[in-house]
C-alpha positions as CSV (number, residue, x, y, z in Angstrom):
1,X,8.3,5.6,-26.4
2,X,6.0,4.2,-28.1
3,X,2.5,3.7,-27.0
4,X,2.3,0.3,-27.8
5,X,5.8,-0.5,-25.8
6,X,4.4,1.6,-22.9
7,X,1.6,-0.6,-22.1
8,X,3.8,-4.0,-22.9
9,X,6.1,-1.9,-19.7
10,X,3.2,-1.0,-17.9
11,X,1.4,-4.4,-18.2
12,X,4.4,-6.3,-16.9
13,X,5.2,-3.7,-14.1
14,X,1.7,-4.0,-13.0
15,X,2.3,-8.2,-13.6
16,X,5.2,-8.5,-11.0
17,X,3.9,-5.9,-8.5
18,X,1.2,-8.3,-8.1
19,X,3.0,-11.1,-7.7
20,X,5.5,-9.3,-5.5
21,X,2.6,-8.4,-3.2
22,X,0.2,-11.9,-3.1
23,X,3.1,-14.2,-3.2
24,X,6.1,-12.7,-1.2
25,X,5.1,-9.3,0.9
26,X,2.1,-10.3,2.9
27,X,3.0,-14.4,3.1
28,X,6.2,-13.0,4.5
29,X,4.6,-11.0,6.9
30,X,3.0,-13.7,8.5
31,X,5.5,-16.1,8.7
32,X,7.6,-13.4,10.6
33,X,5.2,-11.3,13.2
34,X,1.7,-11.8,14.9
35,X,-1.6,-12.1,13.2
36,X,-2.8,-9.3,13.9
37,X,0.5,-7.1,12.6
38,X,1.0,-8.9,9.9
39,X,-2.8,-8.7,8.9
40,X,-2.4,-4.9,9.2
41,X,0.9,-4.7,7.2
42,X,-1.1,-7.1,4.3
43,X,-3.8,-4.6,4.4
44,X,-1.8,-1.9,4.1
45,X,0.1,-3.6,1.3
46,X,-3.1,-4.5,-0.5
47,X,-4.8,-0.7,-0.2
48,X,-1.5,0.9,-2.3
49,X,-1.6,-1.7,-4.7
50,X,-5.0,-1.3,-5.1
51,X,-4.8,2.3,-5.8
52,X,-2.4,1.3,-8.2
53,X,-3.9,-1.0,-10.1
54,X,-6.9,1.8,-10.5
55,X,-3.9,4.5,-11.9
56,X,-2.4,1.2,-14.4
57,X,-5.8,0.2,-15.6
58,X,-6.9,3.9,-16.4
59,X,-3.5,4.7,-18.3
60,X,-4.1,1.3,-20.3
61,X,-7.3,1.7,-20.9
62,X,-6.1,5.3,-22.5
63,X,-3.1,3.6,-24.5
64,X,-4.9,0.5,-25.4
65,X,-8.1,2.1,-26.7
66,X,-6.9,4.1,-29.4
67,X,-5.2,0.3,-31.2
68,X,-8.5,-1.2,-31.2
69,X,-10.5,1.6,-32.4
70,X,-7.9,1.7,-35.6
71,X,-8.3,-2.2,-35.6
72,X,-12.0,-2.3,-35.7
73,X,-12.0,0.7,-38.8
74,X,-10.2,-1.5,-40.6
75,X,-12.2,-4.1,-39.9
76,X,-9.7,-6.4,-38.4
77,X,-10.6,-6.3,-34.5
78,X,-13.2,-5.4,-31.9
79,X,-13.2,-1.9,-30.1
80,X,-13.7,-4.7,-27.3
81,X,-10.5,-6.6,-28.2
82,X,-8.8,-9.4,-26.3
83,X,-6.3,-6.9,-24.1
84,X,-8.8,-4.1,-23.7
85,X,-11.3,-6.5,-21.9
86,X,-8.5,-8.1,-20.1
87,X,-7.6,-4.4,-18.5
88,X,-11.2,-4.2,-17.9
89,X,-11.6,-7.8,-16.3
90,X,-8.8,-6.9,-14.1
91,X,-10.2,-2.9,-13.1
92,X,-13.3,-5.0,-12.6
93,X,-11.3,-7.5,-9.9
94,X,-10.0,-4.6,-8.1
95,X,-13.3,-2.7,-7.3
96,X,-15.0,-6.0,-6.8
97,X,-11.9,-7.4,-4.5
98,X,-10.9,-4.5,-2.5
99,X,-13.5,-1.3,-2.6
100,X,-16.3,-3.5,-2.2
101,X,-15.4,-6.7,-0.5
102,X,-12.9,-5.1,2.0
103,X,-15.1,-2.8,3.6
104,X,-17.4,-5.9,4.4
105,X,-14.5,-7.8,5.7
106,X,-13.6,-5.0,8.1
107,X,-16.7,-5.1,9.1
108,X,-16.8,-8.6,9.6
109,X,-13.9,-8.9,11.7
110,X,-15.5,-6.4,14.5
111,X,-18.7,-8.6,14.3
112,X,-20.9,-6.4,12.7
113,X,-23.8,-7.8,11.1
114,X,-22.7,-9.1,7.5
115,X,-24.6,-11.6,5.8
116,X,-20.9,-13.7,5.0
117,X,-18.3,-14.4,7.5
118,X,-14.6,-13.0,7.5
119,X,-13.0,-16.3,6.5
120,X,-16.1,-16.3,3.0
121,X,-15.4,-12.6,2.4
122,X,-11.5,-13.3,2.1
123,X,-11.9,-16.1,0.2
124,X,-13.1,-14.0,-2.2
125,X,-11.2,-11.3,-2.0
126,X,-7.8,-13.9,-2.8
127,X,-9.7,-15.4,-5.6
128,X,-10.5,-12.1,-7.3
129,X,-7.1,-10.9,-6.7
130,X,-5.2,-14.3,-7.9
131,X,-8.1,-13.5,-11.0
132,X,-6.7,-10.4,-11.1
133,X,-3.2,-11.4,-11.9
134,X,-3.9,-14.2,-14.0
135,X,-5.4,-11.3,-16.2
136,X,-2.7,-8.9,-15.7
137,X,-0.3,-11.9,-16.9
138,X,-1.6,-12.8,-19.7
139,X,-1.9,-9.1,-20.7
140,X,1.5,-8.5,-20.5
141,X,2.1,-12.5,-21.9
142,X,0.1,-10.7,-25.1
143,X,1.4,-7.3,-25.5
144,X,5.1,-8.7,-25.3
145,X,4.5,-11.3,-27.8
146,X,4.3,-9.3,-30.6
């Protein structure tokens, strides 16, 4: 397969497990259990993809990379182009939104000091992971157009 094909594949696996996750698995969670279950089942939901989302943006990152280095020789692109910053906006959304603001919200939620509340620190987290897929979609939106 080639590389180019992989990545349009990848891009819109990566696209739907996102929206699988934010706008069916946890919402369904908590409109069928307790808080407090369905909060752990979310979590849980949101660590794997997470993890994911690190392994996808690595393996694009690899098949991406090597397009817009031959684009840029030829003078016809950036070895920053359009989808390769778009993988990186959205590895960017995933440390920002889960290794770093989930800790913090754990924290929160026991009352441990923390400068933001629970309810600020999730806000966050959502809008970096509805970021997240906006940039994940209109990867695979460009890689699929062509």
């Amino acid at each position: 397969m080639a590389p180019s094909r992989l990545a349009a594949y990848l891009s819109g696996l990566w696209a739907g497990l996102l929206l699988a996750i934010g706008g069916v698995g946890a919402p369904a969670g908590f409109a069928i259990t307790v808080p407090e279950i369905a909060g752990r089942v979310a979590g849980r939901m949101f660590a794997q993809e997470a993890y994911l989302s690190l392994a996808l943006s690595v393996l694009l990152l690899v098949l991406l990379r090597p397009q817009a280095r031959a684009a840029a020789r030829v003078g016809s692109g950036s070895v920053l182009n359009a989808n390769v910053l778009l993988v990186l906006g959205a590895l960017f959304c995933t440390v920002a939104g889960y290794f770093a603001l989930q800790p913090m919200m754990a924290a929160a939620k026991v009352g441990q000091a923390s400068v933001l509340s629970f309810a600020a620190l999730h806000g966050m987290s959502a809008g970096l992971y509805v970021l997240k897929s906006a940039l994940v979609l209109v990867l695979a939106w460009r890689l699929t157009a062509g």
